[in-house]
Each structure stands twice: as structure tokens, then as C-alpha cells.
BANU-260712 format. One record per residue: residue number from 1; residue in three letters; y, z, x of N, C-alpha, C in turn. Coordinates in steps of 0.1 Angstrom, whole numbers, plus 2048, in hexadecimal, padded with zeros to 3 digits. Each point is the difference from the previous one (the first is absolute). Last residue first. Example, Ala and Ser with C-alpha at 12.3 -4.5 7.8 and 13.67 -1.06 7.14 Angstrom:
REC  nr rest npy npz npx capy capz capx cpy cpz cpx
REC   2  SER 7EA 847 880  80B  800  809 80B 808 7F8
REC   1  ALA 7C7 7FF 803  80C  800  7F7 80C 800 809
This chain:
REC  nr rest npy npz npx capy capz capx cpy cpz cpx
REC  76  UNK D54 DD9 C62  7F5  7F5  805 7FF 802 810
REC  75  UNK 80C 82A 7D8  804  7F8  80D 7F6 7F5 801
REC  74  UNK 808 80E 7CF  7FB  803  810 808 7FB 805
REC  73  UNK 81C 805 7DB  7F6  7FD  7FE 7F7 806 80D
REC  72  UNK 820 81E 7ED  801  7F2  804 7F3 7FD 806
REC  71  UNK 81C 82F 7FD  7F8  7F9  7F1 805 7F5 806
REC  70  UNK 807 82D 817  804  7F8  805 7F2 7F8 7F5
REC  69  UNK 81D 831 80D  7F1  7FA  7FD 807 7F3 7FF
REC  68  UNK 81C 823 802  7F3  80B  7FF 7F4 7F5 803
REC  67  UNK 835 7FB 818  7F4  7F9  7F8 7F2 809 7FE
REC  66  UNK 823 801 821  7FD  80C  7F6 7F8 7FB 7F7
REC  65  UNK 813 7E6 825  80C  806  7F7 7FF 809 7F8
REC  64  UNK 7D9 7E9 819  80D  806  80C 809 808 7F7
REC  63  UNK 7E6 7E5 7E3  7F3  80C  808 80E 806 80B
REC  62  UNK 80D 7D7 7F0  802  809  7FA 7FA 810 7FC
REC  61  UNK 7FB 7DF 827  80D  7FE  7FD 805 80D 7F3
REC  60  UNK 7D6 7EA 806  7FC  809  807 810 808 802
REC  59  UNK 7F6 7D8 7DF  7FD  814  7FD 7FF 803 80E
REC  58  UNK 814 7DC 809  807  808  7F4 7F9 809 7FC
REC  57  UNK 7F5 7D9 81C  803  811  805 805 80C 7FA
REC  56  UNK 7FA 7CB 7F7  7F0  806  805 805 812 802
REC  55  UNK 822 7EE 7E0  7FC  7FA  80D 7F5 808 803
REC  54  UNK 82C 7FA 7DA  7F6  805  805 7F4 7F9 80A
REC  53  UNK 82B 7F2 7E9  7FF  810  808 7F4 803 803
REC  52  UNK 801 7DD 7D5  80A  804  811 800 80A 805
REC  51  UNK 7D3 7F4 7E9  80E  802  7FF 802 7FF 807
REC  50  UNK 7D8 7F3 807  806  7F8  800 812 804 7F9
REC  49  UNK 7D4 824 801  7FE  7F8  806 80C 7EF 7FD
REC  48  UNK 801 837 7F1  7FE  7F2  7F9 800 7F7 809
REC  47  UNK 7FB 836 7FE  7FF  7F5  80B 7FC 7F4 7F9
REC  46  UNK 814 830 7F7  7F7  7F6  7FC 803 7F9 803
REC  45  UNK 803 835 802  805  7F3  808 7F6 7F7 7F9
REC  44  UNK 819 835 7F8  7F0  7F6  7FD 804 7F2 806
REC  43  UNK 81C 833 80A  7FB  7F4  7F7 7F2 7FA 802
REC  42  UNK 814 825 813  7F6  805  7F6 7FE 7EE 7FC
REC  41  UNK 828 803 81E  7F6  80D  804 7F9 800 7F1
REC  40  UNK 81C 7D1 806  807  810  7FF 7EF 807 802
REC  39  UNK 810 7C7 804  7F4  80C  801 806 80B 800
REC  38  UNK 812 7D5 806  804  808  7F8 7FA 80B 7F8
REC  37  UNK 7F4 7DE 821  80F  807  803 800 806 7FD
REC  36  UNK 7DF 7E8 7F0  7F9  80D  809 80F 807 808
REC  35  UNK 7F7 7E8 7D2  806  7F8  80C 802 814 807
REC  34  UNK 7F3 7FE 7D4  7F6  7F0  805 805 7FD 80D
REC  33  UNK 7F7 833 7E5  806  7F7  807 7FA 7F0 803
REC  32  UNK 7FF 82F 7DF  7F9  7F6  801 808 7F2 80A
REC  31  UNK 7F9 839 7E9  80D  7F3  801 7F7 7F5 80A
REC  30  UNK 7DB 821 7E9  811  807  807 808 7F0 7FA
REC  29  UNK 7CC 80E 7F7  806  7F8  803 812 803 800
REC  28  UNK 7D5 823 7FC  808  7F9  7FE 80A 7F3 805
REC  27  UNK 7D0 816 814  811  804  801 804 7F4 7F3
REC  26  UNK 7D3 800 813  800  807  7F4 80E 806 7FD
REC  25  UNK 7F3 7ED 82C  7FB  7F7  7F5 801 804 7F5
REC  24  UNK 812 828 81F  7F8  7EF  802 804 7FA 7F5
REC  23  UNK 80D 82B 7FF  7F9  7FE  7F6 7F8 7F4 809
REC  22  UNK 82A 80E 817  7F1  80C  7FF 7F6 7FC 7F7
REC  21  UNK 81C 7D5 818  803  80D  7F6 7F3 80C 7FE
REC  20  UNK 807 7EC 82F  800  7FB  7F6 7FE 80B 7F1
REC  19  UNK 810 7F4 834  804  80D  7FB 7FE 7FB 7EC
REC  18  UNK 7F8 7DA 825  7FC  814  805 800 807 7FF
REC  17  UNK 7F8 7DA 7DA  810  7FD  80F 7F8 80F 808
REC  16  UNK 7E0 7E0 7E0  80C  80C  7FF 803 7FF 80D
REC  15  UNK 7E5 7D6 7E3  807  803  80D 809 80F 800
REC  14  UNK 7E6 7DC 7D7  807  80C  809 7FC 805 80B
REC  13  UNK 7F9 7CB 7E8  7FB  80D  807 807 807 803
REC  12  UNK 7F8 7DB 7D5  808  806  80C 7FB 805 808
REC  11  UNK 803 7EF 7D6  7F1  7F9  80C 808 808 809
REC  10  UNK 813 80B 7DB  804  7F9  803 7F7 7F4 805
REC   9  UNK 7F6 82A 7EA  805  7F6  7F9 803 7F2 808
REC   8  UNK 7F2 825 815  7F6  7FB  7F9 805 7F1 7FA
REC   7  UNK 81A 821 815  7FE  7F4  809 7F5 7FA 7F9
REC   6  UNK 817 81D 7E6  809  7F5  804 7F7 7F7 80B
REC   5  UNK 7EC 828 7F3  7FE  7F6  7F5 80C 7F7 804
REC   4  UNK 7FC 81E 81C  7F7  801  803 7FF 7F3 7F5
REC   3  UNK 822 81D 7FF  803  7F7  80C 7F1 7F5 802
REC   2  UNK 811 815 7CF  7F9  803  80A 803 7F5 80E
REC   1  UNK 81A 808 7CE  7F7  7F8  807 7FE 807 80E
């Protein structure tokens, strides 16, 4: 699956980090984090709105830790 068809699928919107994968939107989907702590360099962040751990700042939180990109709904 494509970074680009996860956000599709979801309703989502991608977001890349500053150092995003060389393919863009067309990168494979990697490891796949839900708590921006535990963000490692390449991952993928998904921003479930009412888990635990997670908070208005968490993708920006996981963008800081290397995060390639960032799947959740908009911003309101």
C-alpha cells in the first residue's frame, strides 16, 4: 500500500515531515505509529483523534522525532 492510498482510504490528509520520503506520496507504507512517543526516523504517524496518548500536538510531536508524514483526519 502506498502512503498516498492510506490517506485516501482513510479521509485522511498527509502531511510529510522535512525530510520526506524520496518517492512522496508514492512511498510505500513502512511501520506505522499511533503514539507520537514512539515515533522512530522513517515511520508513518496516525493521528486517531480520542486515543490515549494522543493530543492536539502529536503529529507535530511526531514530525520532531523523524516522522516521514503524518495520516489524520483535517485540522478544524
Amino acid at each position: 500500500m502506498l502512503l498516498i492510498d492510506l490517506a485516501r482510504l482513510t479521509g485522511g490528509m498527509l502531511r510529510f515531515g522535512p525530510m520526506p520520503p524520496l518517492d512522496g506520496q508514492w512511498s510505500a507504507v513502512g511501520r506505522i505509529a499511533l503514539d507520537s512517543r514512539l515515533v522512530e526516523l522513517g515511520d508513518l504517524f496516525w493521528r486517531l483523534p480520542g486515543l490515549p496518548g494522543q493530543t492536539a500536538c502529536s503529529p507535530q510531536h511526531a514530525l520532531f522525532r523523524g516522522a516521514s508524514g503524518v495520516v489524520g483526519p483535517p485540522e478544524s
